[in-house]
C-alpha positions in Angstrom: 0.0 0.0 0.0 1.1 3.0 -1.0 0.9 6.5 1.2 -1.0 9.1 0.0 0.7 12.8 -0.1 -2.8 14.4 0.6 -4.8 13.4 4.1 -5.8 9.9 4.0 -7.1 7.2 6.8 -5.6 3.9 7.6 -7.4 1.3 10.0 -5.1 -0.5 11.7 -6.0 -3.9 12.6 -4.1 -7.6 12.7 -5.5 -9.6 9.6 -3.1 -12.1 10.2 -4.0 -12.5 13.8 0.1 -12.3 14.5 1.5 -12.2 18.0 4.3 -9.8 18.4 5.8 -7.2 20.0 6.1 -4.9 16.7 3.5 -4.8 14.1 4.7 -3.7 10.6 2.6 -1.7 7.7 2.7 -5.7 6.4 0.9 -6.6 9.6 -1.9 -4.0 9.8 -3.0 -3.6 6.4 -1.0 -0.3 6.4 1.4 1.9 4.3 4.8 0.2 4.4 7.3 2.2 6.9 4.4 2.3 9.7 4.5 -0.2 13.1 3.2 0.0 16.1 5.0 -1.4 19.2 4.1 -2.3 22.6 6.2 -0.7 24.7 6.5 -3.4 27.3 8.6 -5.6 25.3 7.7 -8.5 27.7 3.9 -8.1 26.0 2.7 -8.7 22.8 0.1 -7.2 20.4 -2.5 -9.9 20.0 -5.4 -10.3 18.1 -9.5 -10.8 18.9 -12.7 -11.0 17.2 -13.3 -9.1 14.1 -15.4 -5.8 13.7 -17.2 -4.4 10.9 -16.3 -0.8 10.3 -17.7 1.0 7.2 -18.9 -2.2 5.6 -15.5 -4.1 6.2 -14.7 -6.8 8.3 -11.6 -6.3 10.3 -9.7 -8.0 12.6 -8.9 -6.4 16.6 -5.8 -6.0 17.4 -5.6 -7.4 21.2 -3.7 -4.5 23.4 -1.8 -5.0 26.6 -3.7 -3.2 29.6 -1.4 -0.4 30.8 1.2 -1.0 28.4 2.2 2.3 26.1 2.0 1.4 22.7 4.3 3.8 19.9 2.7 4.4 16.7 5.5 5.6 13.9 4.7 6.8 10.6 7.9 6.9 8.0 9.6 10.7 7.6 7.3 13.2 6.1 4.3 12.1 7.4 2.2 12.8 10.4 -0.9 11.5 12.4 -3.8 14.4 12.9 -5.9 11.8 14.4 -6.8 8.4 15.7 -10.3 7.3 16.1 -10.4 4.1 18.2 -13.1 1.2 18.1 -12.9 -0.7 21.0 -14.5 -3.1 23.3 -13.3 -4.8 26.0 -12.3 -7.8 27.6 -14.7 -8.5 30.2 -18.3 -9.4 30.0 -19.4 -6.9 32.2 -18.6 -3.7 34.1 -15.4 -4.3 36.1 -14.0 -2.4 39.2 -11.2 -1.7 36.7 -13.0 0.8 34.2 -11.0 1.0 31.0 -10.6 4.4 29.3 -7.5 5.4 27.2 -5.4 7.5 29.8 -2.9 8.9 27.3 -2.9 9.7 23.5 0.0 11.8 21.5 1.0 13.0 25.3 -1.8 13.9 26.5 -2.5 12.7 29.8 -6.4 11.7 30.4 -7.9 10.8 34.0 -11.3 8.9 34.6 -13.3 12.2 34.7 -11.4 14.7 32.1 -10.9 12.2 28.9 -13.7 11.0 26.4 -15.5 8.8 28.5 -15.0 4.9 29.8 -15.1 2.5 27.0 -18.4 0.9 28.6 -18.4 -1.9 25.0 -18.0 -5.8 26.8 -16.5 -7.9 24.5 -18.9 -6.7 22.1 -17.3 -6.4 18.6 -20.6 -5.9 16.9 -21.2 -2.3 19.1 -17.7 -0.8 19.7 -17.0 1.9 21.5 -15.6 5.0 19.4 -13.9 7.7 20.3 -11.4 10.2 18.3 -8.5 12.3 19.6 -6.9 15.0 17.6 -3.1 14.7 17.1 -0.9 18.1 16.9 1.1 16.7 13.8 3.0 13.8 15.2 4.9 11.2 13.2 5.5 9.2 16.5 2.1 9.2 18.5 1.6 7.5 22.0 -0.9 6.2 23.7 -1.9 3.9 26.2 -4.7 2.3 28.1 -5.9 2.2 31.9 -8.0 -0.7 33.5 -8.9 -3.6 31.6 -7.5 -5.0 28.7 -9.3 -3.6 25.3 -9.4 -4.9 21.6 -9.7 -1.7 18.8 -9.5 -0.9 15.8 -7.0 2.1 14.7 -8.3 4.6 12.5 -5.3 7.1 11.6 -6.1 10.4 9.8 -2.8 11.4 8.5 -1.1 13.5 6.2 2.2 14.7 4.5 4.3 17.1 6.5 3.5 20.4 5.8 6.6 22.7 4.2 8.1 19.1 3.0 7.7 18.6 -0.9 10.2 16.5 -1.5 11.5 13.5 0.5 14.9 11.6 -0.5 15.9 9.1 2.2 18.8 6.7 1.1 17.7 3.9 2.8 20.9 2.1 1.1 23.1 4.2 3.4 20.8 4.0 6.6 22.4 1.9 9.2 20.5 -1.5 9.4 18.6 -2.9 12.7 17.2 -6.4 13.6 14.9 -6.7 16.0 13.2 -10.1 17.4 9.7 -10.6 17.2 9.3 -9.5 21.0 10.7 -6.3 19.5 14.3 -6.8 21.3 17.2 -5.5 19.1 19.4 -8.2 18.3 23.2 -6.8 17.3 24.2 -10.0 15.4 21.0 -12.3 14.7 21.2 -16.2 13.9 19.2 -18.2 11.3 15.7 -17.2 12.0 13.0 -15.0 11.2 13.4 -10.8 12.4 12.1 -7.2 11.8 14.7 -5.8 9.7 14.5 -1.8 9.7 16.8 0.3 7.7 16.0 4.0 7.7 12.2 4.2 6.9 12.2 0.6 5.8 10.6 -1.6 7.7 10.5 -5.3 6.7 10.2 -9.3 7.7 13.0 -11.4 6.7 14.5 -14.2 7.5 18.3 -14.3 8.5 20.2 -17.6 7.3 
């Protein structure tokens, strides 16, 4: 998938129902050059029931309560919002109310943000709720309470005052991380996330 230079939206979700630390664009039905990592790298982003967003079956990506999770776009783009549809894990009202406590760096508290996500593992009524993002090619945000499935959509756009972008990827310095999202300085046969300047791939090291 291509990125668009004008605004566009991407919904993230986990069609392949991996389990990993880092998500790739290949992972979320998204650009290539985007992922999406839980912070704690003992967690992984999971998967859940599908949900049906503008006609489309998609597949939840399965968060980790209280983790942060870092959403990064490639250079010259930025996020201007994220709309999440979530429910959560829990057949009922809990004494642990979920609500998203921080987005792009903005803190939230039980009172002040949008409102508890009050959807129990109901994927065919999601709660939504959409935050706007001050231009951020590396957005944040994290959960509080119970654990919550969503669906990501990202409005983003091209960087304003960039017209031309020219990264030489062939000169970046290359990185391999594990699929707990661990950076591994000289990797044995197996399979890693290989990311070299925007570039951000699967590959299997023999």
């Amino acid at each position: 998938m291509a990125l668009s230079a004008s605004a566009d939206t991407v919904y993230l979700s986990n069609p392949n129902k991996v389990k990993q630390n880092i998500l790739t664009g290949e992972d979320m039905g998204a650009p290539e050059g985007w992922t999406l990592q839980c912070m704690n790298t003992g967690k992984n982003l999971e998967s859940g029931s599908s949900m049906t967003i503008n006609d489309e079956a998609m597949v939840t990506i399965k968060f980790s309560n209280g983790a942060q999770n870092t959403l990064t776009l490639p250079e010259g783009f930025v996020v201007t919002k994220l709309t999440f549809y979530a429910t959560i894990n829990k057949d009922a009202a809990t004494e642990r109310p979920c609500y998203w406590a921080e987005v792009g760096g903005v803190q939230y508290t039980v009172d002040d943000n949008k409102g508890i996500i009050d959807s129990y593992k109901d994927f065919a009524n999601p709660n939504v709720q959409s935050f706007d993002i001050d231009n951020q090619r590396v957005v944040t945000f994290k959960n509080t309470g119970e654990q919550p499935f969503a669906i990501i959509a990202v409005d983003y756009t091209k960087a304003s005052g960039i017209t031309d972008i020219n990264v030489d990827n062939a000169n970046a310095p290359v990185e391999y991380f594990n699929l707990q999202g661990i950076r591994v300085e000289n990797p044995a046969n197996g399979l890693y996330i290989r990311r070299q300047g925007n570039k951000v791939e699967k590959v299997y090291v023999k």
